[in-house]
C-alpha positions in Angstrom: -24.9 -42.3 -24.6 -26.6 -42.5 -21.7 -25.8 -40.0 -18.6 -26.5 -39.8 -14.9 -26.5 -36.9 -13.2 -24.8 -37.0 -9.4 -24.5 -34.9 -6.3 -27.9 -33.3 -7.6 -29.5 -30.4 -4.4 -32.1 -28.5 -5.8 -34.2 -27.1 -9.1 -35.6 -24.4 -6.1 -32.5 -22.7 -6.8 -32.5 -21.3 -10.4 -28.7 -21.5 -10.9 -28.5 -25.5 -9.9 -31.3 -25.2 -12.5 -29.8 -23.8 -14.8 -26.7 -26.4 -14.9 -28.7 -29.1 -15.0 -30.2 -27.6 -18.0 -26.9 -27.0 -19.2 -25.8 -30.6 -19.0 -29.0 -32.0 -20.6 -28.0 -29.5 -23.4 -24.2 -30.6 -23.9 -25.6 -34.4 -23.5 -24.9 -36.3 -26.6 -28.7 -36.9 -26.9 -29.7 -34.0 -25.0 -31.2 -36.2 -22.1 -29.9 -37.1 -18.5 -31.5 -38.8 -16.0 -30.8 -38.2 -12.2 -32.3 -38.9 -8.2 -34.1 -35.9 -6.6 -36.9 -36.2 -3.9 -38.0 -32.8 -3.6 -41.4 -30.8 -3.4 -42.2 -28.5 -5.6 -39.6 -28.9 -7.9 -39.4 -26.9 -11.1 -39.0 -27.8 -14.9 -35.9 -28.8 -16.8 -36.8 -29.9 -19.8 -34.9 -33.3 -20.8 -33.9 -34.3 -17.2 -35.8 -37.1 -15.8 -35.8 -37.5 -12.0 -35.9 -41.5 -11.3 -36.1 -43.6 -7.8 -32.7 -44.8 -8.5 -30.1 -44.4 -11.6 -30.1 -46.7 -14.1 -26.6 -48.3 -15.1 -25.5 -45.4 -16.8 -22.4 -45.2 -19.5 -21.4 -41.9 -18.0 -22.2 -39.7 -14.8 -21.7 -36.0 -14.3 -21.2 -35.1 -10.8 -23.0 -31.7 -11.3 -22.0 -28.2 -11.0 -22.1 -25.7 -8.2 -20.7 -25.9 -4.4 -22.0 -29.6 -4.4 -19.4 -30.8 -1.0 -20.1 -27.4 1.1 -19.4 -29.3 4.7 -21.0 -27.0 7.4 -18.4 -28.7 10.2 -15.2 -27.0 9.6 -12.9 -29.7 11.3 -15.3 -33.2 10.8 -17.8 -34.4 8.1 -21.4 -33.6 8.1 -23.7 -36.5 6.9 -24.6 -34.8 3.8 -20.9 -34.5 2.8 -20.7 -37.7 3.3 -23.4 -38.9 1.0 -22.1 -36.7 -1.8 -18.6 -38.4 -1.6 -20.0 -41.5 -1.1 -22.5 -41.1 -4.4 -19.5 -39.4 -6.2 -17.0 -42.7 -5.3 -19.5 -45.9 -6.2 -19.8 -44.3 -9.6 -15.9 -43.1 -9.6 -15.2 -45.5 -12.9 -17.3 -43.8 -15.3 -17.6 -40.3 -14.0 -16.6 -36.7 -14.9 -16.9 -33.9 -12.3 -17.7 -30.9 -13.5 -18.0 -27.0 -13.9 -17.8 -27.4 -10.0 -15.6 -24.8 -7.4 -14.2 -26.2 -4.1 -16.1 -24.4 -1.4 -14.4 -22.3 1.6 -16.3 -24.8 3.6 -14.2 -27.6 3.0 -11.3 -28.1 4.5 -8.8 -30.6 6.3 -10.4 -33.7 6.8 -13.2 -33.2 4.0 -11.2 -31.6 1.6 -8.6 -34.8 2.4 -11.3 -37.6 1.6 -13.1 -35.2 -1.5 -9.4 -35.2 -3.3 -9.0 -38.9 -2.4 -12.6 -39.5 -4.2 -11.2 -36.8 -7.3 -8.0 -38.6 -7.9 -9.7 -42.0 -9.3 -11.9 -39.9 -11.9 -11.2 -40.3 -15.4 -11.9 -35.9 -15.4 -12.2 -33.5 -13.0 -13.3 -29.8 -14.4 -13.5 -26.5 -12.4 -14.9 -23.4 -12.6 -12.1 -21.1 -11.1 -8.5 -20.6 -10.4 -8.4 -20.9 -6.7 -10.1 -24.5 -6.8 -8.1 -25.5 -9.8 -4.5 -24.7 -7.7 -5.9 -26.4 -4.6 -6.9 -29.6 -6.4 -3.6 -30.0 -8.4 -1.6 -29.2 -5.6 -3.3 -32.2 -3.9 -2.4 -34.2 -6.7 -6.0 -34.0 -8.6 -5.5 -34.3 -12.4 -8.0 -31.1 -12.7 -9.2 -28.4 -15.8 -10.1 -25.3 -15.5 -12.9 -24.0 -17.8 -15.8 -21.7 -16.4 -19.4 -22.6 -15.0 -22.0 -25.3 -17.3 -24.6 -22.5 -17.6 -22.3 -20.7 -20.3 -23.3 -23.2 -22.1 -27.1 -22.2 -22.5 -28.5 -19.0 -24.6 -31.7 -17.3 -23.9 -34.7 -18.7 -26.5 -36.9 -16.4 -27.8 -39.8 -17.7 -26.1 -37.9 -17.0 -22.3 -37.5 -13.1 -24.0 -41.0 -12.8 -24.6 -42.2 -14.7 -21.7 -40.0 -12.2 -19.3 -41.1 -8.8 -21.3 -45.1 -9.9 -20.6 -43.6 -9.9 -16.5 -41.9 -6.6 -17.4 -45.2 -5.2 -18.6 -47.2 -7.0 -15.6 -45.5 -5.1 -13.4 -45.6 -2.2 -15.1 -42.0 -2.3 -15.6 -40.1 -0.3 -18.9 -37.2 -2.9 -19.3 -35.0 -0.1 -20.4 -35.4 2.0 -17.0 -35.0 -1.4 -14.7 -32.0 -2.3 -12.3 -32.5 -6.3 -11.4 -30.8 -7.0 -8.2 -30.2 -10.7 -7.1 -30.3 -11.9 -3.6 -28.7 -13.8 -1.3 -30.0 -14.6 2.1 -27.8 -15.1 5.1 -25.9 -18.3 5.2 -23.2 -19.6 7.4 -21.2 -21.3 4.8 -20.3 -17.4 3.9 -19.1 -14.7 5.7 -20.2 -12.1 3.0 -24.1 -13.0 3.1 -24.1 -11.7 6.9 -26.9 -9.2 8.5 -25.0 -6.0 7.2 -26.1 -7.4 3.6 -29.9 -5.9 3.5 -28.5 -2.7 4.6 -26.1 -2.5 1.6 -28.4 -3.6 -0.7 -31.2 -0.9 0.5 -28.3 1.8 -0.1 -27.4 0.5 -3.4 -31.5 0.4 -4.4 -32.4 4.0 -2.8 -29.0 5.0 -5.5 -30.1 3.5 -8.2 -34.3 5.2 -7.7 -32.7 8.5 -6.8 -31.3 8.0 -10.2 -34.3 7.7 -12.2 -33.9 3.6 -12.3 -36.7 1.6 -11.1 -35.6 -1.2 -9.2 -36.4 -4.8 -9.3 -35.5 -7.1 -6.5 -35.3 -11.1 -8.6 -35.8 -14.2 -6.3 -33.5 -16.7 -7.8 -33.7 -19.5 -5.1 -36.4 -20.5 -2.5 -35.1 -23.8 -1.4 -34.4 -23.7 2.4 -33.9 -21.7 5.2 -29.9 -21.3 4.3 -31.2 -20.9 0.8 -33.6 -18.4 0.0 -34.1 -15.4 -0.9 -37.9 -14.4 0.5 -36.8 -13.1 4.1 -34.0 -10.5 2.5 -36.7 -9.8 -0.3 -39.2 -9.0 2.6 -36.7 -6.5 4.4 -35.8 -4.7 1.7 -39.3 -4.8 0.5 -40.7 -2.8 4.0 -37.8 -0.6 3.9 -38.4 0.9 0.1 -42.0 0.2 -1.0 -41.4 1.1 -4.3 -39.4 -1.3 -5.3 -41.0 -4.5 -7.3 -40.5 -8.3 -6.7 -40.2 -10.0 -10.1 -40.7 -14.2 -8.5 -40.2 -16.6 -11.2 -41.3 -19.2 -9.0 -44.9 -17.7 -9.1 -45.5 -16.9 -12.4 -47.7 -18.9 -15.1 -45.4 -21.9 -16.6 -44.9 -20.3 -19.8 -41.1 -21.1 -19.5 -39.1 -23.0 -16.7 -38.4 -20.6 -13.9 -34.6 -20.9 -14.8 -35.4 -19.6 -18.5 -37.3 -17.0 -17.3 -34.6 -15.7 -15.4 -32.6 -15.7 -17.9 -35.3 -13.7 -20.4 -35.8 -11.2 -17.2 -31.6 -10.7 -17.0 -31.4 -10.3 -20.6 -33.7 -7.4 -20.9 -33.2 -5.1 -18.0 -31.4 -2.2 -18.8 -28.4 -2.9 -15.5 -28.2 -6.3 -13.3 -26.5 -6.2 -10.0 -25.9 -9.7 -9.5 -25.6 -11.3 -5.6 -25.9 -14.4 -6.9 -23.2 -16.0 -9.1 -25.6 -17.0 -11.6 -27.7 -13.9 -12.3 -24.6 -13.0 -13.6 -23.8 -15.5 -16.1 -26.9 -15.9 -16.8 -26.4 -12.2 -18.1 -23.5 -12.6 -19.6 -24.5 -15.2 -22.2 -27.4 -12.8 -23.8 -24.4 -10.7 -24.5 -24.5 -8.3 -21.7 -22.4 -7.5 -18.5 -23.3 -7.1 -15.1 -22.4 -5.7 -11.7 -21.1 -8.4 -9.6 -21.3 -8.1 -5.6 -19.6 -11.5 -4.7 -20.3 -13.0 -1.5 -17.8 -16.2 -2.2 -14.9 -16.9 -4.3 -16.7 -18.1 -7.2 -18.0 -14.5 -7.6 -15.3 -12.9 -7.7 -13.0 -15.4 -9.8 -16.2 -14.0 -12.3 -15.4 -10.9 -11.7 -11.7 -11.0 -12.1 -11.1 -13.5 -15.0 -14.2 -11.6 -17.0 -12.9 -8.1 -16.5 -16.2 -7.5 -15.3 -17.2 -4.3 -12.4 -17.5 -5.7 -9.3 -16.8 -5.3 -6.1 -17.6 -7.5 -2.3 -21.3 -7.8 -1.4 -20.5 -6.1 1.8 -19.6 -3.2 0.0 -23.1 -2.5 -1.8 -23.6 0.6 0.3 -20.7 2.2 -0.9 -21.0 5.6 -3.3 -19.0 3.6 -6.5 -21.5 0.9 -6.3 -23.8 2.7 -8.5 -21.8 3.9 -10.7 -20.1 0.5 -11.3 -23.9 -0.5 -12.2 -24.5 2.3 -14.1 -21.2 1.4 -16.6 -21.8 -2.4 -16.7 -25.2 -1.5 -18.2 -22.9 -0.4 -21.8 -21.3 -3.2 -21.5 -21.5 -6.0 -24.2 -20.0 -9.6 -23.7 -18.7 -12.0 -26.0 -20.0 -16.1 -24.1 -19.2 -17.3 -27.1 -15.5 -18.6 -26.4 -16.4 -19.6 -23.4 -19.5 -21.7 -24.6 -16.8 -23.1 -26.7 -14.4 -23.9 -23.9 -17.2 -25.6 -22.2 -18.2 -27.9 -24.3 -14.8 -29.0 -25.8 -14.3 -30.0 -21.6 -17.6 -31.5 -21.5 -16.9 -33.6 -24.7 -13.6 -34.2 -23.5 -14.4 -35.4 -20.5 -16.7 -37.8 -22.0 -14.2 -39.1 -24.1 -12.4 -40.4 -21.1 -14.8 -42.1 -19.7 -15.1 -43.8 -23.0 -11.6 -44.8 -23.0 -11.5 -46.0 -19.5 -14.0 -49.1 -21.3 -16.3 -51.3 -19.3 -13.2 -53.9 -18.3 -11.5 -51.2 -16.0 -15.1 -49.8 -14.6 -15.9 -53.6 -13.6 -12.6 -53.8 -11.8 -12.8 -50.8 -9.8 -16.7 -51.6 -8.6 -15.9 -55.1 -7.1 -17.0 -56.2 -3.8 -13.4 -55.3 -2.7 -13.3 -51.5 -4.0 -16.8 -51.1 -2.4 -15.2 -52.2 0.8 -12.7 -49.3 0.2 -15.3 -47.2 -0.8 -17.3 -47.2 2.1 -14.3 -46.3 3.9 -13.2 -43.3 2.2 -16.6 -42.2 3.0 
């Protein structure tokens, strides 16, 4: 079986990287093919990046916050585009592993549930987004993110304990603290977030723990981690960078990640998929969740965490201290995954060519351009 990948935004941000692994992985031949212009991208092994998708027998409209729309009460172009992408290939299409973002609302959340109602499977990754969709009449799952569905390789282990030893680094002694730079599609990355974060990290070295500050995305300005890296950098010399993006290309920078989270000794995790990331080599971590994705994690996991605009506060390092004895079973949830995945699939199947021919005439594209 064939499969597109839809609604892609970046492999400069290792957790969109990390899904699109993931769905090359779960693919029946472990190969997707999808549209990306972008400089500098990094590697995921088995996804090819074309001018323009083939005639697919399936699409995945990926993972992530995919229809974030910056203007609250319209529709930005890029919204748009993503709707628009996600509605010509409506037929034979499966979104998944994906949240609702806080972002959209009334008219885009209107015209995204108009788009979700004529897929054969709509999958989410948290509670809040599964209500909102079946209250507006979307046929939705709930599972949990794609990346569950990935494990660590022994190469990304070894690879990440030659950047623990680069840096002089004991693995065993290291806190790895994602990022997440200000961005105004969430009130919890504001200013006040480097100053939490400098707290947490001056904790954790009073401690004894040596501190490691992980860029996990370096894609644009409302997207990168480099300029709260800097801050925190200036403020507390001793703390080390550990930049996936610059090392030798030993692994993909997403496996390398994941190699890095799997050997420190505690992860505070900003970003949503440091901690999951964690959590499927079998360990927990400390979330500080700027969004509701983060702390649907937090919640449904039974995992320590606590707002991101808390990280200053005195129980913050001893909630990173516990989560660092704390095993995690990914397996049921790898399973839950992929039995959506596979399900979802099978849908599409069923739906058969006759009814995807019918719903891409001249006429539906007519009502598709409408809907956006």
């Amino acid at each position: 079986m064939t499969i597109g990948l839809l609604n892609l935004y970046s492999t400069r941000n290792l957790g969109d990287a990390a899904i699109y692994s993931a769905l090359t992985a779960m693919a029946p031949n472990h190969r997707t093919s999808g549209v990306l212009n972008e400089v500098n991208g990094t590697a995921v092994p088995g996804l090819t990046f074309l001018p323009r998708l083939p005639d697919c027998q399936a699409y995945v409209s990926v993972g992530g916050e995919i229809f974030n729309n910056a203007r609250r009460y319209l529709v930005t172009k890029r919204f748009l585009a993503n709707v628009g992408e996600l509605s010509w290939y409506a037929p034979k299409t499966m979104l998944f592993g994906q949240s609702i973002p806080e972002s959209c609302q009334g008219p885009a959340f209107a015209m995204l549930a108009l788009a979700l109602r004529r897929l054969p499977a709509v999958v989410v990754r948290d509670e809040r987004s599964h209500r909102q969709l079946r209250a507006a009449g979307v046929a939705a799952e709930l599972s949990y993110d794609s990346a569950f569905a990935l494990r660590p390789a022994p190469m990304d282990i070894a690879a990440a304990a030659r950047l623990f030893d680069r840096l002089g680094l004991d693995p065993a002694r290291t806190a790895v603290v994602s990022l997440r730079g200000h961005s105004p599609m969430y009130a919890e990355s504001g200013k006040s977030t480097a100053h939490g974060l400098i707290a947490l990290s001056r904790r954790l070295m009073a401690r004894g723990h040596r501190v490691a500050l992980v860029l996990q995305a370096d894609n644009d300005i409302c997207d990168s981690d480099r300029s709260l890296c800097k801050q925190i950098v200036e403020e507390l010399p001793g703390v080390a960078v550990m930049d996936p993006f610059e090392e030798p290309a030993e692994v993909p920078p997403y496996a390398l990640l994941m190699g890095v989270l799997a050997l420190a000794n505690v992860v505070v995790a900003v970003r949503y998929h440091s901690a999951i990331l964690r959590l499927v080599a079998g360990r927990q971590a400390f979330v500080l969740h700027y969004s509701n994705k983060g702390k649907d994690l937090a919640q449904r996991l039974g995992l320590p965490g606590l707002p991101l605009s808390a990280a200053g506060d005195d129980n913050a390092v001893a909630f990173a201290e516990r989560s660092a004895e704390g095993v995690f079973d990914a397996a049921p949830l790898t399973r839950d995954v992929r039995e959506h995945f596979e399900g979802g699939l099978d849908r599409i199947g069923k739906r058969g060519p006759a009814a995807a021919a019918l719903e891409r005439s001249p006429r539906s594209r007519a009502q598709t351009t409408v809907t956006g």
